[in-house]
C-alpha positions in Angstrom: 23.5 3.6 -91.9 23.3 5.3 -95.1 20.8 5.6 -98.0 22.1 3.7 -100.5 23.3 5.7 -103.4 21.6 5.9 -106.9 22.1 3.2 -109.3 24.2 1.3 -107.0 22.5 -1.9 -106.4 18.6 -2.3 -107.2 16.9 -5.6 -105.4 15.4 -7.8 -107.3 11.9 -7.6 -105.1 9.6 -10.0 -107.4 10.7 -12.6 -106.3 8.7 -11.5 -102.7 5.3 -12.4 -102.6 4.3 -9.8 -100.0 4.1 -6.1 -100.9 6.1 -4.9 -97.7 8.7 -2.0 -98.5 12.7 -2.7 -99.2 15.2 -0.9 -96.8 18.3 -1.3 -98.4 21.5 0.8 -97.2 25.1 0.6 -97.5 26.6 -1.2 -94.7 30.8 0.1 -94.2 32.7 -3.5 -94.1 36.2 -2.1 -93.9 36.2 -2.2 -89.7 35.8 -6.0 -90.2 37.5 -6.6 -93.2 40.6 -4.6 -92.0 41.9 -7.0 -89.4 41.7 -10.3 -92.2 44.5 -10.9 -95.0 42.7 -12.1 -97.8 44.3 -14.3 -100.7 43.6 -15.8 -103.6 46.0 -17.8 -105.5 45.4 -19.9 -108.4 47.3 -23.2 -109.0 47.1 -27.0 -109.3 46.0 -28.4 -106.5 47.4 -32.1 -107.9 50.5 -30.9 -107.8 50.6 -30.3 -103.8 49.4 -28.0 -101.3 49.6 -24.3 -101.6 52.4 -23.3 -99.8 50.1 -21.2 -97.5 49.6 -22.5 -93.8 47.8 -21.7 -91.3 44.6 -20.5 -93.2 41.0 -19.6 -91.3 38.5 -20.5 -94.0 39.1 -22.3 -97.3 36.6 -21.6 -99.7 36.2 -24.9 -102.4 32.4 -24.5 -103.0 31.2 -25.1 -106.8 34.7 -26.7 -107.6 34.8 -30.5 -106.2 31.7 -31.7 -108.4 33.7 -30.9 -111.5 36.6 -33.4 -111.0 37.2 -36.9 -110.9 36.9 -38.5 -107.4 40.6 -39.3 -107.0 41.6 -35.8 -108.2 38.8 -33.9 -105.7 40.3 -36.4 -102.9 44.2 -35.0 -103.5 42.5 -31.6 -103.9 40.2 -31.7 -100.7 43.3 -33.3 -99.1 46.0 -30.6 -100.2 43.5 -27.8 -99.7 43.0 -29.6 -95.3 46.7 -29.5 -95.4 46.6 -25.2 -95.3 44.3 -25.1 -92.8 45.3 -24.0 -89.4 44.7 -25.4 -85.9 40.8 -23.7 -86.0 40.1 -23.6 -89.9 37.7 -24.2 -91.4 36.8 -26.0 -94.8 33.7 -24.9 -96.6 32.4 -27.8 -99.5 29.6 -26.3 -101.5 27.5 -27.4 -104.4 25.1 -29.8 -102.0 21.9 -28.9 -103.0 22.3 -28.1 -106.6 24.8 -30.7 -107.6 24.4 -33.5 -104.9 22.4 -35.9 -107.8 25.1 -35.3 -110.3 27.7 -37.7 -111.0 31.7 -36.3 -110.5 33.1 -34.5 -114.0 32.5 -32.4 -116.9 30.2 -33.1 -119.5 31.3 -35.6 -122.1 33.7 -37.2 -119.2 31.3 -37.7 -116.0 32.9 -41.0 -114.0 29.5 -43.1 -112.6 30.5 -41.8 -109.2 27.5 -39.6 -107.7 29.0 -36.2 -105.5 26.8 -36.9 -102.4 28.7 -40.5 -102.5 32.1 -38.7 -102.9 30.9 -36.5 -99.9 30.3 -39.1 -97.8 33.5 -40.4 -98.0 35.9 -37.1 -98.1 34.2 -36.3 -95.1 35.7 -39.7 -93.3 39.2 -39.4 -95.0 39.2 -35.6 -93.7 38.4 -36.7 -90.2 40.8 -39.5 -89.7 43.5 -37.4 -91.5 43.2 -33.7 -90.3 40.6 -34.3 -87.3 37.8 -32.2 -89.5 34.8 -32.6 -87.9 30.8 -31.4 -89.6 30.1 -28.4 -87.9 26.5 -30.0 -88.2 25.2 -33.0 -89.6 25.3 -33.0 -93.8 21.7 -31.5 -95.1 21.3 -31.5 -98.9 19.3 -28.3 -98.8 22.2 -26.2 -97.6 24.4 -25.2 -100.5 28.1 -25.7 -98.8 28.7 -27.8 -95.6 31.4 -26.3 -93.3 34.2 -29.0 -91.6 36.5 -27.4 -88.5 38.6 -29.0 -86.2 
């Protein structure tokens, strides 16, 4: 490992309450990164599934909370369709948003997100056979489903 070089990154070390030293260094992620194809696409997930298949690890943390239940259903439901025979779906937003009700300010629905987890997380089984990698805990901030 390397120092890491001047201005950089600077840790934000106030938020520790002990006085013990920072080590930070540079860590090379190309020999891991090299081997994955990463893609990003944007588009309406109410109109259908992206036409990607076969996809490792969806991202859709921070995003559900913000839509109506039926729409984050066809969402979560077109996003289960990419995945491939190991994927992986990663739902986030548990800790911070779990008391919330589904929407956007000046059109929530009376629907609470931890209530609209409970439920995707049934339709996603019976549908796509995703499983909780480990039971739901509101503390965590995204909660991973596989296969």
């Amino acid at each position: 490992m390397q120092p890491l070089p001047e201005n950089e990154f600077t840790p934000d070390i106030a938020r520790y309450k002990d006085d013990k030293p920072l080590n930070c260094y540079v860590v090379d992620s190309k020999p891991v990164r090299g081997s994955h194809v990463v893609n990003f696409e944007e588009r309406d997930l109410g109109e259908g599934p992206p036409p990607v298949r076969d996809v490792d690890l969806a991202l859709a943390n921070n995003f559900f909370y913000h839509l109506h239940p039926e729409d984050a259903t066809l969402a979560a439901v077109h996003i289960a369709e990419t995945l491939g025979r190991e994927g992986v779906l990663s739902i986030g937003g548990l800790k911070n948003a779990r008391f919330r009700n589904m929407g956007v300010p000046g059109n929530y629905t009376d629907v609470r997100y931890s209530r609209w987890l409970d439920e995707i997380i049934v339709v996603l089984g019976e549908e796509f056979g995703l499983k909780p990698k480990t039971p739901i805990d509101y503390e965590q901030s995204a909660y991973l489903l596989a296969r």
